[in-house]
C-alpha positions in Angstrom: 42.2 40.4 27.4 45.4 39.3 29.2 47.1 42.0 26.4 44.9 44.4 27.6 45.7 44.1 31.4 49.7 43.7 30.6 49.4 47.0 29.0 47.3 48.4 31.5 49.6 47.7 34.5 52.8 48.6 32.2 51.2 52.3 31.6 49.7 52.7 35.3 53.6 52.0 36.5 54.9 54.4 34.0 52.1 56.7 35.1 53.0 57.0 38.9 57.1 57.0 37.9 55.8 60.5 36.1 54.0 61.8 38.8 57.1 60.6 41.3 59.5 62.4 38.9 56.6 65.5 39.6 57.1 64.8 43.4 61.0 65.0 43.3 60.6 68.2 41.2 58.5 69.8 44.1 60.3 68.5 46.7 63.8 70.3 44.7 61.4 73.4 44.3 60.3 73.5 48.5 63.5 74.3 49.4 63.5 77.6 47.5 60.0 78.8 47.6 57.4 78.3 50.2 55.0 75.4 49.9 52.2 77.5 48.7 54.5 79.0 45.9 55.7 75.4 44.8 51.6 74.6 44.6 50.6 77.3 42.8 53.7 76.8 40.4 52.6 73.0 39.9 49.4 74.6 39.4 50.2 77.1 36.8 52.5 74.6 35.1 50.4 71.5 34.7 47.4 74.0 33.5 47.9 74.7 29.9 48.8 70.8 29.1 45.4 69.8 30.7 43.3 72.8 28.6 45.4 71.6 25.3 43.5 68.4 24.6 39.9 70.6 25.2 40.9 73.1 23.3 42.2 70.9 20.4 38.9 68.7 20.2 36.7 72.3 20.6 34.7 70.6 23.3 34.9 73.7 25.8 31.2 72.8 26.6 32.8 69.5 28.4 34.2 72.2 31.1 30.8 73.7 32.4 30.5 72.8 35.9 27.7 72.1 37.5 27.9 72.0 41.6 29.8 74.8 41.9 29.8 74.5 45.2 31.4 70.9 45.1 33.4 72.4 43.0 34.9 75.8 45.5 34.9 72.9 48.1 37.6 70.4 46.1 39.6 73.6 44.9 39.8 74.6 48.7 40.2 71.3 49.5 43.6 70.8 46.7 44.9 73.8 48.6 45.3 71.5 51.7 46.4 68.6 49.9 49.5 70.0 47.9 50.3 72.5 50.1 50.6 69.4 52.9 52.2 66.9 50.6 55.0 69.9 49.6 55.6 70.4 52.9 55.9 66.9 54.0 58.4 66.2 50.9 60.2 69.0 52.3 60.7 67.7 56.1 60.9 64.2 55.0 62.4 61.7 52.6 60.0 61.3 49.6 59.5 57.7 50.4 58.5 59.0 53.8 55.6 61.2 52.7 54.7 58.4 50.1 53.7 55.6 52.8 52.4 58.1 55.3 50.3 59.7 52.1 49.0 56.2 50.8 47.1 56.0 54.3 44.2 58.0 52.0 42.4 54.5 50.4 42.0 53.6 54.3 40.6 57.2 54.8 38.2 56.7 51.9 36.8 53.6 53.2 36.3 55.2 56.5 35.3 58.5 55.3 32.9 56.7 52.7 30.7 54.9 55.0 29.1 58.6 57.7 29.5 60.8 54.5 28.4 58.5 51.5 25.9 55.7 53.6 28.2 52.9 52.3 27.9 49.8 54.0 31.5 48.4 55.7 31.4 44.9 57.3 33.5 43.8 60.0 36.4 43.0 57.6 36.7 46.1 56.0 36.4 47.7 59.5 39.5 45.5 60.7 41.2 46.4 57.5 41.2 50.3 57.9 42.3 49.7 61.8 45.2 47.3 60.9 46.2 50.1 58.5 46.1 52.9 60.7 48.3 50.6 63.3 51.1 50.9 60.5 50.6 54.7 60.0 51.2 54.6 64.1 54.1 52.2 63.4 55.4 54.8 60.6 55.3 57.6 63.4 55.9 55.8 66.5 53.5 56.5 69.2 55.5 59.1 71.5 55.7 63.0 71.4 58.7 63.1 69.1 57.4 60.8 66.3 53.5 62.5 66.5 54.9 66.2 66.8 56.4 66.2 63.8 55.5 68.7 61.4 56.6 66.7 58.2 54.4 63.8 59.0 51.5 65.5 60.9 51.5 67.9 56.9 51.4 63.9 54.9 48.3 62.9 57.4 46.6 66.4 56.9 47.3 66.0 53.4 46.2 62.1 53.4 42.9 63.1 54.9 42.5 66.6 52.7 42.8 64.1 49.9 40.4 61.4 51.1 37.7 64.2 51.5 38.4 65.2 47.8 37.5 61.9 46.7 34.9 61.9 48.2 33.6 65.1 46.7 35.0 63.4 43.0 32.2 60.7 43.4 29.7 63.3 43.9 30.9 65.6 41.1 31.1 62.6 38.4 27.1 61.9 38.5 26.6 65.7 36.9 29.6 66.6 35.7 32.6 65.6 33.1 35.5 63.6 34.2 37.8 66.9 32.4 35.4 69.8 34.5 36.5 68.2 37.6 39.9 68.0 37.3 40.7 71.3 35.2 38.1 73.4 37.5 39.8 71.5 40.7 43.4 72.2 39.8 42.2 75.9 38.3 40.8 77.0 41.7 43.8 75.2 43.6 46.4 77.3 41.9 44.0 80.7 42.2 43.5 80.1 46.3 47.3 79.2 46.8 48.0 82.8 44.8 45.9 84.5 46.4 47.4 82.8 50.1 51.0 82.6 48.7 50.7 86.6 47.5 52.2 88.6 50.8 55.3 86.3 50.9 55.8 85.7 47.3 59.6 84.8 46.7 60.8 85.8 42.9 61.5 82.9 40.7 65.4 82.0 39.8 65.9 82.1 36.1 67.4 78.7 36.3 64.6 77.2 37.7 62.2 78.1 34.7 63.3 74.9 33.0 62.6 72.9 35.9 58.8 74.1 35.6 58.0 73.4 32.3 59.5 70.1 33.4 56.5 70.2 36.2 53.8 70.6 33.7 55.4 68.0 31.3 55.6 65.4 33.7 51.9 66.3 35.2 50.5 66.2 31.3 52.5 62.7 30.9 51.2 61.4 33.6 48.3 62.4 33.1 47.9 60.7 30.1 48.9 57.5 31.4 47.0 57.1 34.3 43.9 57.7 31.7 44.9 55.2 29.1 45.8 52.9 32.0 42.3 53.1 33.3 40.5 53.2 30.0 42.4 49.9 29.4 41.3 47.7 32.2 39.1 48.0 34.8 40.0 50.0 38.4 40.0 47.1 40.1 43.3 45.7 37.9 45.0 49.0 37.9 44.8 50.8 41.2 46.8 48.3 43.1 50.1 49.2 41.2 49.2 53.2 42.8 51.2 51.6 45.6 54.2 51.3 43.5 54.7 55.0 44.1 56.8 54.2 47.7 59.1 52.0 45.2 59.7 55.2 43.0 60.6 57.3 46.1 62.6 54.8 47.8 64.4 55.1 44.2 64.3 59.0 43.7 65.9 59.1 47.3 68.8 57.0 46.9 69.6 58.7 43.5 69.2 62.2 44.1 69.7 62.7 48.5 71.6 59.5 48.8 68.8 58.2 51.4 66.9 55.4 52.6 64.1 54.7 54.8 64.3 53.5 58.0 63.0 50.1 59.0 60.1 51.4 61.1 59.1 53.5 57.5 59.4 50.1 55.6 57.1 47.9 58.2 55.0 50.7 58.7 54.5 51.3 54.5 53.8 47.6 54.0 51.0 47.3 56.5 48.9 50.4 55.1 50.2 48.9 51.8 48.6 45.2 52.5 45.4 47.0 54.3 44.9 49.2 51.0 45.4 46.3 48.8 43.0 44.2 50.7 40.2 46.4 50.7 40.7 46.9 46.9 40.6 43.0 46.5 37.3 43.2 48.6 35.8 45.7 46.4 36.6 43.6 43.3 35.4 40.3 44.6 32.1 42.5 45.6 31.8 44.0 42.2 32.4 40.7 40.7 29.3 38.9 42.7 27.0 41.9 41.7 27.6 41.2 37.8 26.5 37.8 38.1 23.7 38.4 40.7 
């Protein structure tokens, strides 16, 4: 069992340096192409990768969906999501977007309880404000830090994202964990094309290998993140999610030779602590349920 969680945490690590690696690729890409083009390239990249294992196993039934209009509402819903989070990777520093983006969990919880009738105790409550303060910390509450474009994009995209999940825990009581993501990132990339269309910019030549990179790293990580989760339970796993601000602290000192500031750092760690809290709380509550 200890094996099993060592393993788990090793490729849920390896699965969020993939998808940083992603992020730095379409952070590279935003400063050519607008962010709508960079989403419906990730889009059209990661696609094939994510059909291959259906296709190879013949299990095309496994794509039906079901509530298509869950479905229309999550596709719309990616649009926001990656087209904010390209953005903000654009304005800011990677690490930047990452603890202003990781706000989401705390969106969840909030989000969870008017739209899903989840119950939140005091605790949780306190929880999702103390992480908001460090989102406030992260921006600084004048009109320069909130008027920002970069980091009002990662709190659009944040919240975008938080409304997805919620519509994930809808879609997984009729549908397939595979119809959800392929029919989620399918209509993404169709409704940033058909957005991105009237100021399409033509692709570079040398930027082709830099897309099958995209997908590769999307299908990777992927992967990973399944195997990590198939492994050991959620509650062991998600916590190392958070190691993404690590990777793009990393990625920016190695590629644009910057760090975050202070106010970044103290502001990351709060929502960090906050989002780690609540997920202890959910696995101490799913822990008294089993032996209730």
């Amino acid at each position: 069992m200890r094996e099993h969680r060592l393993r788990a945490m090793t490729l849920m690590i390896a699965a969020v340096a993939a998808f940083s690696g992603m992020d730095a690729l379409l952070k590279f890409l935003a400063a050519y192409y607008p962010p709508l083009e960079v989403a419906v390239l990730r889009g059209a990249a990661s696609m094939p990768f994510m059909l291959l294992p259906t296709l190879l196993s013949g299990r095309w039934r496994d794509l039906s969906p079901r509530r298509w209009r869950m479905h229309l509402l999550r596709g719309a819903l990616a649009v926001v999501v990656l087209a904010g989070f390209i953005y903000a990777v654009r304005a800011l520093s990677l690490a930047s977007a990452y603890a202003l983006f990781l706000s989401a969990p705390l969106m969840v919880a909030a989000l969870s309880v008017p739209l899903l009738k989840e119950r939140a105790d005091a605790r949780t409550w306190a929880a999702i404000v103390i992480g908001l303060a460090g989102v406030l910390t992260m921006l600084r509450p004048d009109v320069s830090g909130l008027s920002s474009l970069g980091t009002l994009a990662a709190l659009v995209s944040a919240f975008a994202y938080a409304l997805s999940i919620i519509c994930v825990r809808v879609l997984t009581r009729t549908d397939t964990t595979v119809s959800v993501i392929v029919w989620s990132v399918g209509l993404m990339t169709v409704f940033s094309a058909l957005l991105a269309a009237p100021r399409w910019v033509t692709l570079e030549p040398a930027h082709y290998r830099w897309l099958l990179a995209l997908g590769v790293l999307a299908a990777i990580g992927s992967y990973l993140l399944t195997e990590a989760f198939r492994t050991a339970p959620a509650a062991i796993v998600a916590p190392f999610e958070y190691t993404a601000l690590l990777w793009g602290i990393a990625f920016d000192w190695v590629i644009w030779h910057v760090l975050p500031s202070a106010r970044v750092c103290i502001g990351g760690t709060i929502v960090m602590a906050s989002g780690l809290y609540l997920l202890w709380r959910e696995r101490m509550a799913s822990a008294r349920a089993l032996h209730n």
